[in-house]
N, C-alpha and C positions, 0 to 999 in steps of 0.2 A: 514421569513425563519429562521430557526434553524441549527446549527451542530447534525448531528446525533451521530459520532464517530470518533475517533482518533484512527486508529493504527500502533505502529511499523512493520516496515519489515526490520527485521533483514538480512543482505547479512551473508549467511554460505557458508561454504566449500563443507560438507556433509548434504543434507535435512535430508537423513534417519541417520546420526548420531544425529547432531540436533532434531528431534524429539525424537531418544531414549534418549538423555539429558533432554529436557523440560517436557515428559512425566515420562518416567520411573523415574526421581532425584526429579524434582519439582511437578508431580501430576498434570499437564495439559494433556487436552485428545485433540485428534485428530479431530477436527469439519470437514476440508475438505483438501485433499490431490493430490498433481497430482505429480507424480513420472516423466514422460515425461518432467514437466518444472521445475521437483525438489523445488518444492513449495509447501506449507502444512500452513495451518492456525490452529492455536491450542487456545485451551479455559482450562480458567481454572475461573468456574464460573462466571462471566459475564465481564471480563477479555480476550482479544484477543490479539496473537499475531503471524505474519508472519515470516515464517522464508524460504527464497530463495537463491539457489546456482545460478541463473543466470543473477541477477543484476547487477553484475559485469564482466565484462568481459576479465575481466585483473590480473588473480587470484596473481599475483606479487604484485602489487599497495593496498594499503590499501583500506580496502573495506568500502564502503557508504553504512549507514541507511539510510530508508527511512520515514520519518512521510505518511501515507495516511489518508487524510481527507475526510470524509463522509458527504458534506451539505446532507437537502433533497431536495433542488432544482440546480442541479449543474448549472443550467443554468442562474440561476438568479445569483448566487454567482461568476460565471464568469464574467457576466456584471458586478456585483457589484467592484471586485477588480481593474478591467477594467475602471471603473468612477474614483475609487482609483487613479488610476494614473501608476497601475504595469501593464508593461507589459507584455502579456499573449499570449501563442499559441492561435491557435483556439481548440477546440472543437472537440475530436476524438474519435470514437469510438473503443474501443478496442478488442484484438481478444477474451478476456474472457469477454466479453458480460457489460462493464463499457460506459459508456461517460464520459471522465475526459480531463483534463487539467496538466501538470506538469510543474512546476516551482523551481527554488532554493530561500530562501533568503540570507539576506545580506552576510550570513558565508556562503553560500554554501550547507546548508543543503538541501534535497530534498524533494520538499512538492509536493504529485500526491493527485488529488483532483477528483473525481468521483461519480458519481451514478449509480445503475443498469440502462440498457438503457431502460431497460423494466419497469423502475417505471415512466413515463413519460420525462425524460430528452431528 
């Protein structure tokens, strides 16, 4: 089993201001976008990054990044951390079409862990 990819998901204010930052200042382009959940994934050569107005719910309170981790077999990588000793939700499938897992470690930080459900997980 391998990690496929790492990426941040930035908590913003504004999606569509964030995008005219990352794109228009730094030369990322817009790979996928959904305005409804104020969510946008951008590339900037084989470089990704998230940037979401609705991770947070609490626009007062400091807002949390997110790491998303990409095994290719989410299913094995769950048991696997699971033998580890962490413990772990179960196993959900999400509404935009992942199977993942979400967990914090020791800081706090937020690790959501996933595959397409449609790559066999």
């Amino acid at each position: 089993m391998k990690m496929d990819r790492l990426i941040p998901m930035l908590p913003v204010k504004s999606m569509p201001v964030s995008v005219n930052f990352y794109c228009g200042m730094l030369g990322f382009e817009v790979e996928k976008r959904n305005d409804d959940w104020g969510w946008a994934m951008l590339r900037f050569d084989e470089c990704r990054l998230m940037v979401d107005q609705s991770i947070n719910a609490h626009p007062g309170k400091p807002r949390d990044s997110i790491l998303y981790l990409y095994p290719d077999n989410v299913v094995e990588y769950h048991r696997r951390v699971w033998k580890n000793g962490l413990v772990v939700p179960e196993l959900t499938v999400t509404f935009y079409g992942l199977t993942e897992f979400r967990i914090s470690d020791p800081d706090g930080n937020r690790l959501w862990i996933g595959q397409n459900s449609s790559a066999g997980a």
